[in-house]
N, C-alpha and C positions, 0 to 999 in steps of 0.2 A: 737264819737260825732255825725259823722253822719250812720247812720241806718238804711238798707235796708228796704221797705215795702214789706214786703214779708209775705204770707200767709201758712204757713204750713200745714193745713187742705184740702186748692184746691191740692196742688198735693199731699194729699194722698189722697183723694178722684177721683181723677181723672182715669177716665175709659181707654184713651189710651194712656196716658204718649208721647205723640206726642211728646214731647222735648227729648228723648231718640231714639225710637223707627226711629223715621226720619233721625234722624244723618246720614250724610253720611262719616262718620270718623271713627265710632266705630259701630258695627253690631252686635245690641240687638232684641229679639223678646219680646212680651210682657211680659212675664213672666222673662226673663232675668231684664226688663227696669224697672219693679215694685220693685224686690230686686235692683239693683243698686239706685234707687230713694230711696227706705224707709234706705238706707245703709247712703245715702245723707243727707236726714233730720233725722238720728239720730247723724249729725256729725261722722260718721263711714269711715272710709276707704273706696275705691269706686274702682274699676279700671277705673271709668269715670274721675276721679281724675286724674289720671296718661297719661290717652289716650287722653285727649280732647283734640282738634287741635285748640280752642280758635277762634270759626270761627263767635262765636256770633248767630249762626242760631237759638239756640235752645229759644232765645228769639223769633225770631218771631212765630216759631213754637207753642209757647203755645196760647191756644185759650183762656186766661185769663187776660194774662198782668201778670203774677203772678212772672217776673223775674226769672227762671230756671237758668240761664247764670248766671248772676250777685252773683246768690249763690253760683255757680259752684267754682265761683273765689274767693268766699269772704272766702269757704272752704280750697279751695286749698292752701288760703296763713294762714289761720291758721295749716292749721297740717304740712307746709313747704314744700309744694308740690312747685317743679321751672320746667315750662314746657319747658322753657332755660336755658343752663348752666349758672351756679351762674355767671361766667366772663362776659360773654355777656349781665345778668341781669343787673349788676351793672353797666357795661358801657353805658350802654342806661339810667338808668337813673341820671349818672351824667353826661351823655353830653346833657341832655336837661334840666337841673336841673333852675329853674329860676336867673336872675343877676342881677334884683334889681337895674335895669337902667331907671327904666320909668320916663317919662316926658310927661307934656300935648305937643297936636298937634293941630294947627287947621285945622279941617278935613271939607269937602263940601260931603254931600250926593249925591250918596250913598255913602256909606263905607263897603269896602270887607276886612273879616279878614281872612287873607294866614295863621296865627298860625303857625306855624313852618315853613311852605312851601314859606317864602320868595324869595327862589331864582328861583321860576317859575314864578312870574311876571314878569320878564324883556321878556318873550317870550308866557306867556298865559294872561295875564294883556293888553295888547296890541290891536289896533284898535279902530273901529266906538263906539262897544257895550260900550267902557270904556273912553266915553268919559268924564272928568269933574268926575271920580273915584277918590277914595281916599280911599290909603291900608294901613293896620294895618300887623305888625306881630312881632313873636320875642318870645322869651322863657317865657318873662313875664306875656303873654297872653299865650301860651301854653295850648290847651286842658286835654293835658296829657289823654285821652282815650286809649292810646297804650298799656296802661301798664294793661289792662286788659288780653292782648296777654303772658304779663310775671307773671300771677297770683298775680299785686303789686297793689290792688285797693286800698291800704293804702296812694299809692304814689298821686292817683288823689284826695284821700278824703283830703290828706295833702295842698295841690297844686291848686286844683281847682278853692274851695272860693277865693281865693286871684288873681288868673287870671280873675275872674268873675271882681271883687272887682277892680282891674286894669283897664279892659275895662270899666268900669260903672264911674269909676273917672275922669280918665286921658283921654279919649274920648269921651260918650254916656253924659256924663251928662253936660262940658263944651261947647259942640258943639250940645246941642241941636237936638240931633239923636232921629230918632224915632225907626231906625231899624239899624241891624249889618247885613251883607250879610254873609254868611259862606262859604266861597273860597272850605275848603276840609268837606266833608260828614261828617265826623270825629266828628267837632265842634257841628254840627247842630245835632246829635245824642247825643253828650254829652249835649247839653242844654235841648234838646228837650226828651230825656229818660232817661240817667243817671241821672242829676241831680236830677229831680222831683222824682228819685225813691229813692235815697236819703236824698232829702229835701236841696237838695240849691238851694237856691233862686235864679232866671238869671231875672236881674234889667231892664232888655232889650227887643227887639223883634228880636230873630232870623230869617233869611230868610235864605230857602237853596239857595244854587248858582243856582240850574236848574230854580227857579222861578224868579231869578234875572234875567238870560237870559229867558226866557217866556216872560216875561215881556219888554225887550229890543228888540228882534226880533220883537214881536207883533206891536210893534210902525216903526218896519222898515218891515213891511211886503211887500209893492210894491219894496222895494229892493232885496229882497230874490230872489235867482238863486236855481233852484231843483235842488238837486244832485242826480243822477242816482247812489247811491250805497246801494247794501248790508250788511250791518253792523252787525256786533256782538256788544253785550254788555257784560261789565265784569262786574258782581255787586261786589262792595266791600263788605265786612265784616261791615262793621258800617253801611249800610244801610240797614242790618236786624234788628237792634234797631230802626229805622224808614221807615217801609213798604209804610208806608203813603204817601211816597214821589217817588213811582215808577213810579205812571202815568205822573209824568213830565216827565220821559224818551222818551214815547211813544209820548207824546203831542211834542215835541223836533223833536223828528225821520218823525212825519208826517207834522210839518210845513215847514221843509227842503228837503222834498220832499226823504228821506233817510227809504229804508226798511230793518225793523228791523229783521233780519232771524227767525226762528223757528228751535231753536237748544235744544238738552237734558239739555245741566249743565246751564238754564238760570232760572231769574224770583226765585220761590221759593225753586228750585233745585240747584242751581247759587252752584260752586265751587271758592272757593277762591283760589289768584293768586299762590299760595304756597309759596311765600316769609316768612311770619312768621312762616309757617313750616320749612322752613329752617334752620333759627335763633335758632329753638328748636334743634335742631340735625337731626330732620328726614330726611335726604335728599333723601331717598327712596322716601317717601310718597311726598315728595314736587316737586318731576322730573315728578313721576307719574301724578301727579293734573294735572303737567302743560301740560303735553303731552296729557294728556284727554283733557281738555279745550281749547287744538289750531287744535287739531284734529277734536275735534266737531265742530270749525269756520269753519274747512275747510272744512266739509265733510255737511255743509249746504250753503258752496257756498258763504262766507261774501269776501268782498274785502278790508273791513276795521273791524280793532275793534276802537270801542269807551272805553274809560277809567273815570271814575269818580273820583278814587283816583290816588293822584301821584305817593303812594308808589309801588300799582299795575302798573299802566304807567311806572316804572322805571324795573318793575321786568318779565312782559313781554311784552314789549314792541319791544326789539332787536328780540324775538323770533318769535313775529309776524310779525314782517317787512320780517325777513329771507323766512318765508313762503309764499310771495306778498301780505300778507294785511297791509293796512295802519295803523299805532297805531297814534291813535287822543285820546287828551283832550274832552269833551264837547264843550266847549268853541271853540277848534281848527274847530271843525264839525260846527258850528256856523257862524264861522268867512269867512269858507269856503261859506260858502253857499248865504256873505255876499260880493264876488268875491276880500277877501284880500287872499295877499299872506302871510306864514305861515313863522316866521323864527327859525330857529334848535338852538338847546341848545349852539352850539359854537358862531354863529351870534353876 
């Protein structure tokens, strides 16, 4: 039903197959990246098929828009490619499978939707910023983007419409919203690139979370206290489907007076946390990522990371504390700088 817009012509046509050749997962030269691509669009076997670490890069990477990624996946679940074991496939997606419990709410703009990540509001939801909020979450809204990590884009084309269709009924449309806030990267990627590359229609106006806080700080700016810190950044994975949304990073880091290091695996080099390479089996490749990416904190001097997603804040988060940097939310970096105190997941 729904259909990738994909153009097979731009990437054979295309002179440096950037969505290969860049990878930093799989190590192709041109001439490698040209056969595995014409292998790809003739529906063939690939060993890009087998190796891709599902990091999403290779979307931003093309200088087309031309979806490289998205076909990567749409291939790999046709010929039965599982870059995770079938058990752990499955498990994941019957424990977020939707329940078919919705009910309208009356909701007060804004309105931030957590999708899955309901249980960090009770300690990122929290303070001045969120005052007069009002949060959405739960299976039934469900992104479901994850499942691009397990080659199931079937699960989100099944899934999706109807989490759309959920938010647009049961919230957006009886409480008169003009906009949804996007709590995790995640959502705001899925509405703002998945879908349209697809063709389902989002009845809505997303806003990512960094512009929600932009927006909130700006109005409390004679309250803001600089923080004297060095910061890392960890880009997630879903925010290569939306580049567009990086310089709120920087705009974020310079109004809290927080400098952002100059480190290798950052920006459009950015390594992922290695958590979903784990899930595949690789835990080689997944120890390694991550001993790259806290080594390069350290060795440019950060005293804290900053996190965007929770799944990455869960995954290395223990790891960077152990080493003296602080692992922050955005939000938490925020809140900081707004002289509240922070409280921990047990609190």
């Amino acid at each position: 039903m729904y259909q990738l817009k994909f153009d097979e012509n731009v990437c054979a046509s295309c002179a440096t197959h950037d969505c290969l050749t860049r990878c930093q997962y799989i190590k192709l030269d041109i001439e490698q990246a040209k056969e595995e691509r014409r292998k790809i669009l003739l529906g063939e076997d690939s060993r890009v098929l087998s190796e891709c670490a599902t990091c999403y890069a290779c979307e931003e990477y093309c200088p087309y828009g031309n979806h490289p990624f998205y076909q990567i996946v749409e291939l790999q679940e046709a010929r039965g490619i599982h870059p995770a074991p079938k058990p752990i496939e499955k498990q994941q997606v019957r424990m977020l499978a939707p329940e078919g419990k919705m009910d309208y709410r009356e909701l007060s703009a804004p309105v931030i939707d957590m999708c899955a990540f309901g249980m960090f509001e009770k300690f990122s939801i929290q303070g001045k910023l969120f005052d007069g909020v009002s949060t959405i979450s739960g299976n039934d809204i469900f992104c479901n983007l994850m499942y691009l990590h397990f080659a199931k884009n079937s699960v989100i084309k099944e899934r999706l419409p109807k989490a759309v269709d959920n938010i647009r009924k049961y919230y957006v449309e009886k409480n008169k919203l003009a906009e949804v806030v996007c709590f995790h990267d995640e959502c705001y990627a899925t509405f703002k690139s998945w879908a349209p590359a697809f063709g389902v229609e989002v009845p809505f106006k997303p806003v990512h979370f960094f512009e929600f806080l932009l927006r909130e700080m700006r109005e409390r700016k004679g309250e803001i206290r600089q923080l004297p810190m060095r910061v890392a950044y960890q880009r997630p994975c879903s925010n290569r489907l939306i580049p567009e949304t990086q310089p709120l990073v920087d705009e974020l880091f310079e109004l809290v007076g927080a400098e952002r290091v100059q480190r290798k695996y950052d920006r459009e080099n950015a390594l992922c946390c290695g958590a979903v390479i784990m899930t595949h089996g690789r835990d080689d490749l997944a120890e390694d990522i991550r001993k790259r990416n806290i080594d390069d904190m350290k060795e440019a001097g950060a005293t804290a990371c900053v996190f965007n997603c929770p799944y990455c804040l869960v995954a290395l988060g223990e790891a960077v504390a152990q080493e003296g940097m602080m692992p922050l939310l955005m939000s938490d970096l925020c809140r900081l700088a707004l002289g509240e105190q922070l409280k921990g997941w047990g609190e």
